[in-house]
Structures are given as structure tokens and as C-alpha cells.
Wavefront OBJ file of the C-alpha trace (Angstrom):
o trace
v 11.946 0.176 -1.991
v 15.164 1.109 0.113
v 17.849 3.076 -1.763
v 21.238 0.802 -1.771
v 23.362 4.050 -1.552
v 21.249 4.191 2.023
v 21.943 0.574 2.536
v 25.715 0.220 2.210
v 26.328 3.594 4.090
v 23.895 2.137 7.416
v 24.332 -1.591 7.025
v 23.992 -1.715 10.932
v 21.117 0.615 11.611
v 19.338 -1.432 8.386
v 19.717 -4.795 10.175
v 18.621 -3.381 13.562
v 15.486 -2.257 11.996
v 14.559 -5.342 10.391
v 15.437 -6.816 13.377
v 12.390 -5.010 15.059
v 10.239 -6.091 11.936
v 11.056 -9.756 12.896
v 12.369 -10.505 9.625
v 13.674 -13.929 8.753
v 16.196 -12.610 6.408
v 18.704 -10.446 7.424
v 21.547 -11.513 5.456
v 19.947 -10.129 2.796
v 21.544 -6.742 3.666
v 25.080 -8.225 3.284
v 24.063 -9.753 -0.136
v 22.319 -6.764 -1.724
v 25.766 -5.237 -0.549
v 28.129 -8.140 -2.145
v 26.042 -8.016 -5.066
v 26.276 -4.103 -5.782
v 29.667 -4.321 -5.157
v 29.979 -6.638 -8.000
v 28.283 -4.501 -10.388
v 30.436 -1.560 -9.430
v 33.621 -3.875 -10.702
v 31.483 -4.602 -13.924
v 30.472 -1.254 -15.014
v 34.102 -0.001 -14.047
v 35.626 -2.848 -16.511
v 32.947 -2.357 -18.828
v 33.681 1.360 -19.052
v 37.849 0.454 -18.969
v 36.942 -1.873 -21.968
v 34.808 1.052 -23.758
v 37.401 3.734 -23.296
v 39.700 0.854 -24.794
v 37.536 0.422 -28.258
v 37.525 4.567 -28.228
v 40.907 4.487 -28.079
v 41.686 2.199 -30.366
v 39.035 3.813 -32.917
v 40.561 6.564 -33.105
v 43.815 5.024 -34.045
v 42.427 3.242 -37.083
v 41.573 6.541 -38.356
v 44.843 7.796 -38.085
v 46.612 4.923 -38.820
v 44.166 5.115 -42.136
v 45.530 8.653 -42.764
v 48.865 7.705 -42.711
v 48.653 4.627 -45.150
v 49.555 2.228 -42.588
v 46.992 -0.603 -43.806
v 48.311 -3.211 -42.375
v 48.776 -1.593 -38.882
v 45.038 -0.561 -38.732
v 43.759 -4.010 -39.624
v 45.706 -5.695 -36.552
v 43.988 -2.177 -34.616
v 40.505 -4.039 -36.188
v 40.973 -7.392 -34.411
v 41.928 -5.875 -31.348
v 38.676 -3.352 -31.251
v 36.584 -6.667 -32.510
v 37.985 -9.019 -30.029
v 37.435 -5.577 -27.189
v 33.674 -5.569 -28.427
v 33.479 -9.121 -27.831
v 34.499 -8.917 -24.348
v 32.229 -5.616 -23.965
v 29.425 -7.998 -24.821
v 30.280 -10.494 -22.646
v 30.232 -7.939 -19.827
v 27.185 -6.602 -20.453
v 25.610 -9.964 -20.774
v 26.633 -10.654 -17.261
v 26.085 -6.750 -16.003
v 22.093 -7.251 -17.404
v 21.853 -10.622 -15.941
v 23.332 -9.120 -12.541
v 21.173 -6.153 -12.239
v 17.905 -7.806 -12.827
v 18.958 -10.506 -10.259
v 19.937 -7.405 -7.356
v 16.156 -5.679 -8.688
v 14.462 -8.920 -7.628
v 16.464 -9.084 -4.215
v 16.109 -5.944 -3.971
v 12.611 -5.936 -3.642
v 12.446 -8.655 -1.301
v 13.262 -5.561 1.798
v 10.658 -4.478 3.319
v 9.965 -1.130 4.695
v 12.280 0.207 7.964
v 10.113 0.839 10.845
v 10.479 3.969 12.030
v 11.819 4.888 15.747
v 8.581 4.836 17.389
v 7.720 1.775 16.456
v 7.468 -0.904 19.319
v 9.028 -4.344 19.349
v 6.949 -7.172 18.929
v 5.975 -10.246 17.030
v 1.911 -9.776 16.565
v -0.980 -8.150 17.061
v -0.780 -9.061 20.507
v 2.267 -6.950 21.141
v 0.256 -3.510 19.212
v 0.240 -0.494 21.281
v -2.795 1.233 22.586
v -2.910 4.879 21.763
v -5.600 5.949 22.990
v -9.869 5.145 22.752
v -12.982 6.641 22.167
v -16.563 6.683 22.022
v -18.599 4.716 24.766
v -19.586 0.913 24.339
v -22.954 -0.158 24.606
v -25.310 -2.251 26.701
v -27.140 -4.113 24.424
v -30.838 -5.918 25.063
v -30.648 -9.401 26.587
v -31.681 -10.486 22.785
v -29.140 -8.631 21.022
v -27.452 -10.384 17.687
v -24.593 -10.613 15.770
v -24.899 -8.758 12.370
v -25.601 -11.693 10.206
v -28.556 -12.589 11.872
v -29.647 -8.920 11.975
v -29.095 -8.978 8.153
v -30.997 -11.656 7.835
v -33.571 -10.315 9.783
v -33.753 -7.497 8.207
v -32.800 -8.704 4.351
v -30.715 -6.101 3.980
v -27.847 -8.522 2.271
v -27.704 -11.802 0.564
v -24.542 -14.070 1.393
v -26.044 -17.222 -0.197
v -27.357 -15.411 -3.779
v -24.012 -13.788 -3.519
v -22.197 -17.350 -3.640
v -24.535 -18.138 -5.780
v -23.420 -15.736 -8.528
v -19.846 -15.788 -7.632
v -18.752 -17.766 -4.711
v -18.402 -17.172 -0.434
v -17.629 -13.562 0.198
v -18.748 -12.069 -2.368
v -22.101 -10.512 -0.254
v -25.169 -9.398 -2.616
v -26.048 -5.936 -0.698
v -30.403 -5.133 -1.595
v -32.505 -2.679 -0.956
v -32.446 -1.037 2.332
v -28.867 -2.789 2.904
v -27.703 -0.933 -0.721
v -28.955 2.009 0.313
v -27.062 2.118 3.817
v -23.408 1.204 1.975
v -24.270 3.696 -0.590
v -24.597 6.669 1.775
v -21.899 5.679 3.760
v -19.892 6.127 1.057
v -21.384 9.440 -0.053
v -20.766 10.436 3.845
v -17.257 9.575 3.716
v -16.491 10.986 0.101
v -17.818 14.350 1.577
v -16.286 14.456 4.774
v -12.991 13.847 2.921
v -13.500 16.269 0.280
v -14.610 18.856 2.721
v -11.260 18.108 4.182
v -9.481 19.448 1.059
v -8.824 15.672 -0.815
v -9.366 16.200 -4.092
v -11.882 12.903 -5.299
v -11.212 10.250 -7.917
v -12.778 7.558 -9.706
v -9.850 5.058 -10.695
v -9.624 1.940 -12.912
v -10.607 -1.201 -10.774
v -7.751 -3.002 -12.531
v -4.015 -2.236 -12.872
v -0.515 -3.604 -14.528
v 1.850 -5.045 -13.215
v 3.813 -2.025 -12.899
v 1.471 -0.485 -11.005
v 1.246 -3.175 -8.370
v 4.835 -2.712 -7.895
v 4.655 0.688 -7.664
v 2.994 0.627 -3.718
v 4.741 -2.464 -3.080
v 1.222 -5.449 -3.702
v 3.912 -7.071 -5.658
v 5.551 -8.919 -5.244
v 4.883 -9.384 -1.421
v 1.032 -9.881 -1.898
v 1.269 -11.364 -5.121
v -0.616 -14.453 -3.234
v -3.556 -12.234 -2.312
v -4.390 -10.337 -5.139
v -6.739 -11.532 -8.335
v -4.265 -11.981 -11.237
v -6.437 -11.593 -14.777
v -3.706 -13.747 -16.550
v -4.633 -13.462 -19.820
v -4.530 -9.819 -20.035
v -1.997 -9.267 -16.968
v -3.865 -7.095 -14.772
v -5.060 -7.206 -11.146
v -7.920 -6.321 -9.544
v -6.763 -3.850 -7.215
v -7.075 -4.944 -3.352
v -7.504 -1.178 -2.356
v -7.873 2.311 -3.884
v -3.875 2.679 -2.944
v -2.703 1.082 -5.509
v -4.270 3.041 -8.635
v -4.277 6.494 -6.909
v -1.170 6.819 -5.719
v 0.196 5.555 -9.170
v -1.268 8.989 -10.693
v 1.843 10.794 -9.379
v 4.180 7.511 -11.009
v 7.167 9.256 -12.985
v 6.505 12.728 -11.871
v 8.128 15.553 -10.438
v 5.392 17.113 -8.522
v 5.365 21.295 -8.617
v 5.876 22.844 -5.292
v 2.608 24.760 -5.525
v 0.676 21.116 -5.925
v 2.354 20.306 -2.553
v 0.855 18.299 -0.325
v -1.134 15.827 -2.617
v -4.346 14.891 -1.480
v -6.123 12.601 -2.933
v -9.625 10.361 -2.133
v -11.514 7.513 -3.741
v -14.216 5.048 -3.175
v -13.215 1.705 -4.871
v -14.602 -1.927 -4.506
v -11.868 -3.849 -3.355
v -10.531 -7.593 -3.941
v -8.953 -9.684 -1.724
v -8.570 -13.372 -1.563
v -7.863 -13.605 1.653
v -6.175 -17.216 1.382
v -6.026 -19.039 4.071
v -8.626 -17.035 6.124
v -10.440 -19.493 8.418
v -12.091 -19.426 11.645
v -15.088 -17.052 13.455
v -13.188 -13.892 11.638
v -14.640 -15.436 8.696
v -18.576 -14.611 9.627
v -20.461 -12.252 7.848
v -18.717 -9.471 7.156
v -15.631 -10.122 8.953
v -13.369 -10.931 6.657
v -15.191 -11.353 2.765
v -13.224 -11.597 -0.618
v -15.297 -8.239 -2.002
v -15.987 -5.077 -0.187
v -16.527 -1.482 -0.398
v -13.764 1.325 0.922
v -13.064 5.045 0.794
v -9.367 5.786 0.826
v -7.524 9.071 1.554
v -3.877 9.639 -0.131
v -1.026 12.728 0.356
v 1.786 12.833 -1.035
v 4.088 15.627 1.312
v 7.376 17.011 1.663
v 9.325 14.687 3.980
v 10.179 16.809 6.629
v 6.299 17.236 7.105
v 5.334 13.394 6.691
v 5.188 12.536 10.759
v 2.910 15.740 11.264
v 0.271 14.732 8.356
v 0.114 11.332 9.584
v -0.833 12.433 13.141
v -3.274 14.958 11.022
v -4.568 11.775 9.234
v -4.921 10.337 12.196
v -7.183 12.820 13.673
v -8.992 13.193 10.404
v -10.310 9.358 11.039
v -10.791 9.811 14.537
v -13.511 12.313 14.123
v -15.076 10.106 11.178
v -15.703 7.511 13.868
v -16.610 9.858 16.743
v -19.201 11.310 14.306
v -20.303 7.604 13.673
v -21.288 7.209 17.378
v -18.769 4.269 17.516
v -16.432 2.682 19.981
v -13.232 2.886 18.935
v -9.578 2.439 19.716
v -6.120 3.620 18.380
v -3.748 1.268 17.998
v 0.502 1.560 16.893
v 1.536 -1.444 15.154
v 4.037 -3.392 16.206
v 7.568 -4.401 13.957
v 5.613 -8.062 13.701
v 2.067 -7.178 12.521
v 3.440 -4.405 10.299
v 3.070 -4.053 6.498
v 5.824 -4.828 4.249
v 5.759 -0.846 2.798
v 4.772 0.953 6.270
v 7.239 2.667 8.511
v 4.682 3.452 11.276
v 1.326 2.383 11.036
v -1.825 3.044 12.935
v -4.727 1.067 13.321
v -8.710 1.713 13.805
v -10.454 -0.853 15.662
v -14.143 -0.131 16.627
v -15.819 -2.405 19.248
v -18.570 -5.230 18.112
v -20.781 -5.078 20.927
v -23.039 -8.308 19.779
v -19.919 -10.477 19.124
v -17.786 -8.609 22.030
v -14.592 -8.294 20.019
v -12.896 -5.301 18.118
v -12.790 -5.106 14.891
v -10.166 -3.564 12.697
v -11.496 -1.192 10.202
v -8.840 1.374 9.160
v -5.155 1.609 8.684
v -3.061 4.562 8.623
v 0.286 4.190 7.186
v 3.596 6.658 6.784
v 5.600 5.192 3.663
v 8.122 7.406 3.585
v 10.008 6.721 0.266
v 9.609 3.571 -0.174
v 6.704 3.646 -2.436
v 7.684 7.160 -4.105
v 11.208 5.663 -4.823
v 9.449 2.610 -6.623
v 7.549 4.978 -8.855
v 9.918 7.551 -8.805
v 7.505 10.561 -7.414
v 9.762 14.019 -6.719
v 9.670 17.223 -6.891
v 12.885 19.898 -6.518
v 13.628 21.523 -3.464
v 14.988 24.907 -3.340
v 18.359 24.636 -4.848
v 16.678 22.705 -7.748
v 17.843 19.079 -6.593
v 15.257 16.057 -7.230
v 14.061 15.057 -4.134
v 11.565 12.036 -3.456
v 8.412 13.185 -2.026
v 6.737 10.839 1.000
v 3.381 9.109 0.357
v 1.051 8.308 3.121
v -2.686 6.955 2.984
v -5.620 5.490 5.479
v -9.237 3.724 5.367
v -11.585 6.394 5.474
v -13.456 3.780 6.251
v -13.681 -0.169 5.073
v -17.023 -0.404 5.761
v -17.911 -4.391 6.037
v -17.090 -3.925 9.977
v -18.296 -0.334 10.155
v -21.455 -1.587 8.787
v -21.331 -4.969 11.320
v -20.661 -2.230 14.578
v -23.566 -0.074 13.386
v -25.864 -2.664 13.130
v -24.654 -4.499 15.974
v -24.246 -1.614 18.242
v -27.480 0.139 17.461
v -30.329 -2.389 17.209
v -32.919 -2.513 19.465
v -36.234 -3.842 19.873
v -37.898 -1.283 17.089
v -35.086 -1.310 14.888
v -31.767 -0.479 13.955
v -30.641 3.381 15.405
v -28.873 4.962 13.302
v -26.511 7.955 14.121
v -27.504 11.256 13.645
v -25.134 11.974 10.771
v -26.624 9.646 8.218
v -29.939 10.646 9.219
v -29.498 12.738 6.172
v -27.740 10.374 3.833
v -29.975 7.458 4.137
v -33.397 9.828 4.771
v -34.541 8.363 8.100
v -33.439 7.756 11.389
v -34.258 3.880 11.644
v -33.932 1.101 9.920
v -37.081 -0.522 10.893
v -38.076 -4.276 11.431
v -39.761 -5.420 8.113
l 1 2 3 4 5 6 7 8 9 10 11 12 13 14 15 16 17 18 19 20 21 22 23 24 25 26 27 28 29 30 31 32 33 34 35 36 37 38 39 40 41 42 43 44 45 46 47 48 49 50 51 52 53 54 55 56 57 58 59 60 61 62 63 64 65 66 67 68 69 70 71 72 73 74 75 76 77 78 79 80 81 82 83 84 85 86 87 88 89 90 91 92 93 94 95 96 97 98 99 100 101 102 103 104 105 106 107 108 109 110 111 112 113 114 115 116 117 118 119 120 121 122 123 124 125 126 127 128 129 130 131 132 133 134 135 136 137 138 139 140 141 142 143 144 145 146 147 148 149 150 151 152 153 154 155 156 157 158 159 160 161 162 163 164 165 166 167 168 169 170 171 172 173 174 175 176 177 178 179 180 181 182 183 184 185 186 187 188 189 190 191 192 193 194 195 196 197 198 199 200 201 202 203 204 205 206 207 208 209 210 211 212 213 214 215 216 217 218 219 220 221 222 223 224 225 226 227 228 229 230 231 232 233 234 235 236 237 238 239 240 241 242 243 244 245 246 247 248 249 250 251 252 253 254 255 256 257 258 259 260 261 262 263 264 265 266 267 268 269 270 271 272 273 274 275 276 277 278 279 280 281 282 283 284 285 286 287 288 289 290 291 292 293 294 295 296 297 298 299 300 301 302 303 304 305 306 307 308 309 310 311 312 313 314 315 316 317 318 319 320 321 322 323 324 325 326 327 328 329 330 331 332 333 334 335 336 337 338 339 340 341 342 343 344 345 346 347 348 349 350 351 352 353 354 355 356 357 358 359 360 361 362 363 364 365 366 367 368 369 370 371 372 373 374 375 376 377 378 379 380 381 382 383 384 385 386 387 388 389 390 391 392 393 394 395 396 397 398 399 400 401 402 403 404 405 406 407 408 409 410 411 412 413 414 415 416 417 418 419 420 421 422 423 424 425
């Protein structure tokens, strides 16, 4: 959430950013401004009407002292007719403020200088690539009919028991998702993240907190009668473990990991994306989190970056770096780069990580600081990346490496799934 202080004092540079995000409404700015400047005259009257009833207490007492009854009662309906106006003001101060909260949180993020024009994914940048793509047999699949092939997971049980997208993973398919999550959890904690386990479901609060609500409010799973969502990635939870904190400087950076299902609805999603494991409503991810001093932020993303880079490269993948355009950006990022590996069988890429600089605009919605040298409370910055999603990491593998004996897996997971094939049944 953007700071209104920042707001009124670069009205201009606000709207030029936004601009770059493509966002429909500008004028915004020069309401949240109107609007705070409205509470300013409410809370200075309010506090002119409080100093008023002060006042006026005071002389009652003396008034009192003195034996002048009469004089202190007319002193009574003035302070009783002050409070009545003090109540009035507040009525319309409350009303006010929760009405600038809500717009308030309609702003999306400011995209940092670096970030290039443009009004979709089309327009993304291409930082750099990686990894070599292969030439697959004249027989080659796509991964559902490998899965299929090899029944390593059940799409139509899995609708069965819950609906489409919700994939039943068994046996030799369970086992492959399970070590590359044990595979990523290590490589991360090697790395120095420190791992959690959080809850699967949060509050409302929470959801607020990294900025799911109320822009994705749409495309989360809302458990009415208990007010909770299921949590769409590990983001949300594990960044809230900081919420209301001043960090110590000796804690400082923050790094955190977690492998969490995660729940999406994904409303609206149509089309080829849809196949497989493209795009599916469940689905398994290992998250990395830091929370860092802000004049370091830009450095640790690049380090973040990096830190994914070499997940892939040690995956045997094709990959490619992408910088996110103002249009295709998230509503809490300020510079965000994307990890697309290549799908040899279906000849597209596919996106499978996101690595995001927030800045302050998640720490400012749950209020994460810590003091800086001369003791002031400063807001820390928070920035996190897929380390990996792995529906498409597990489509490229399977895609990538099949041949005629089976599905090649890379060396690194030789040791995490205990062979180096996944063999025709």
C-alpha cells in the first residue's frame, strides 16, 4: 500500500508511474488527495472542538469554587451541546477514513524505473536465456499423453473426487513431485532460507497483508462460513510471520522458504493453456521470502534471481529470463521477473517462476520495520520468487526428456527419486 504522505508530496511522478502500469484510474491520485485533505480539516475541527470542551471544563470547576451556580450550568450546555458536535465529527471523521482505507487500497504498486512500457506479455523484456532446447523423436508427446502413458497422474479420478484441475498424482508420478520438492527445499535451505511449514488457510487480514485482497479477491477460495482463504501461494502466510513487527537488526535479511499446496481458481481460464498441467486449480510450489533493508532490496532481487537460475540450469532445462512489463505486472510488484522454461513437445514456453521486488508496499500493509541507526522506525522491503511451481517444471521434464526407453531424468534427482529413468510400464 502507498504511503499518502508519499502521494501528496509526488502527485506527478505517482501518475506517471501508473501511467506505465496502464492503469484505468488515475484520478484516483487526485481523490485520495481531496479526500485526505478533508480529513485534515476534520481532525483539526475536531481537535478545535476538544480543546473547546477542555476549556470550558475547567471553567465549571472554577466557576464551582467560586459559588457561581448558575454561571457553571450555562458552562454545562455549552460543553454538552460542544460534545454533541464532537460526535457528530467523529461520526463523519470514522465514516471518512474507512472510505479513503478502501480507496486507498485500490493503488497498485509503482513500477520501478527499469521497468519497460507496455500493455502485455507481448511487450515483456528478454533478459537473457539458458540451457539448450531439445530435438525430440519424430513420436514425441505432450505431457498428458506421457502421463497417461505412464500412469503417473489421474486427471479424471481427480475430477472425480473434486472437480477439473484438481490432478490425483500416484505412484511413480507422487514420488517424482515429492522429490522435487525435497530438491528444492534443500537447495533453498542450503542457500541460508530458513524452512517453514505454514497454515494452508488464512484471515482476512492476512490476505490483505501481501495485497490477495482485495485485488484477487475473485481468484482465491473464500471458506465463508469461517472467513478464511485457502492461500493461492506460500506468500501470503509466510510473509505474514513478520506482520506487526519490528524486526532486530541482527535478524536482518529475513529469509524464509516453504513448500505449500496452492489454490487458485483461475476463473475464466480457457483455451490450450488449460491442458494438463498448464494451468490447474491445485498445485504444488516451493517459495523463497526476504525481508531486507531497502537500500539492499535491488541487489537481493538480482541475487534471487540468480538463485533460480541455477535451480533450472541444474534441472537440465531451457529457460528464459524475462522483465515484466507495466501491463502484465502484479498489482504489489515494483519490478518483476519471470521464469519461462521451453515445452519442447508442445513448442511453447511456459511460465514457471516469478520474482518480485515489493518494496514497501506489502511491509507498510502489515506494518514490518525495524530501527535504523538513529533509532527511527523504518519499513523493511519484502521480496519473494517460485522456487519452483512445479505443474510446468514437471510438463518440461517429461516433455523434454522422454525417449523411446523412458523418461531421462537429470542427474540431480537421480538421487531424490533413486533411479535415473522413469521407465515405460
Amino acid at each position: 500500500m502507498l504511503q499518502i504522505q508519499f502521494i501528496r508530496q509526488n502527485a506527478d511522478l505517482v501518475k506517471e508511474r501508473l501511467a506505465v502500469r496502464n492503469y484505468p484510474n488515475i484520478g484516483l491520485v487526485d481523490t485520495l488527495i481531496e479526500m485526505d485533505d478533508e480529513l485534515r480539516k476534520i481532525k483539526f475541527a475536531s481537535e478545535s472542538i476538544q480543546a473547546n470542551i477542555n476549556s470550558a471544563s475547567k471553567e465549571i470547576g472554577m466557576l464551582m469554587a467560586k459559588g457561581e451556580k448558575d454561571a457553571a450550568e450555562l458552562k454545562k450546555t455549552e460543553v454538552t451541546a460542544l460534545k454533541e458536535e464532537m460526535a457528530q465529527k467523529s461520526a463523519s471523521l470514522d465514516e471518512l477514513e474507512i472510505n479513503f482505507q478502501k480507496q486507498l487500497l485500490l493503488l497498485p504498486n509503482l513500477p520501478h524505473q527499469s521497468v519497460p512500457a507496455g500493455k502485455s506479455a507481448e511487450d515483456n523484456e528478454e533478459v537473457r536465456s539458458g540451457g539448450k532446447i531439445p530435438t525430440l523423436m519424430e513420436n514425441a508427446k505432450p505431457h498428458w499423453d506421457i502421463i497417461k502413458d505412464y500412469d503417473l497422474i489421474d486427471f479424471e479420478t481427480g475430477a472425480k473426487i473434486a472437480g477439473s484441475g484438481f490432478p490425483l498424482y500416484k505412484g511413480r508420478g507422487a514420488k517424482l513431485q515429492r522429490s522435487l520438492i525435497q530438491f528444492f527445499l534443500d537447495y533453498n535451505s542450503d542457500a541460508g532460507y530458513t524452512e517453514y511449514m505454514p497454515p494452508l488457510m488464512v484471515n482476512e487480514a492476512t490476505a490483505y497483508g501481501t495485497g490477495q485482497l482485495p485485488d484477487k479477491e475473485g481468484q482465491m477460495y473464500h471458506i465463508t462460513a469461517d472467513g478464511l482463504y485457502l492461500i493461492p501461494t506460500a506468500e501470503v502466510p509466510v510473509t505474514n510471520v513478520y506482520a506487526n513487527e519490528i524486526i532486530k537488526e541482527n535478524e536482518i535479511p529475513v529469509k524464509m522458504t516453504a513448500y505449500t499446496p496452492c489454490f487458485r481458481r483461475e476463473a475464466g481460464s480457457f483455451g490450450s493453456d488449460v491442458r494438463g498441467l498448464n494451468r490447474v486449480h491445485q498445485f504444488d510450489k516451493v517459495e523463497i521470502i526476504q525481508l531486507v533493508h531497502a537500500e539492499n532490496s535491488y541487489t537481493v532481487l538480482e541475487e534471487m534471481v540468480a538463485h533460480i537460475e541455477k535451480l533450472l540450469n541444474l534441472l537440465e532445462l531451457p529457460y528464459r529470463v524475462l522483465r515484466l512489463c507495466g501491463g502484465d505486472m502484479g498489482f504489489t510488484s515494483a519490478l518483476t521477473y519471470d521464469f519461462e522454461v521451453y515445452s519442447a513437445a508442445q513448442q511453447k514456453w511456459l511460465e514457471v517462476s516469478s520474482v518480485s521486488n515489493f518494496e514497501t508496499f506489502q511491509t507498510n500493509r502489515m506494518k514490518i520495520r525495524h530501527k535504523d541507526e538513529n533509532g527511527k522506525t523504518q519499513l523493511l522491503h519484502s521480496l519473494n520468487g517460485s522456487s519452483l511451481a512445479l505443474p510446468r517444471i514437471v510438463a518440461a521434464l517429461l516433455e523434454n526428456n522422454q525417449t523411446e526407453n523412458g523418461i531421462v531424468l537429470p542427474q540431480i534427482l537421480h538421487k531424490y527419486v533413486g533411479t535415473s529413468i522413469i521407465e515405460k510400464k
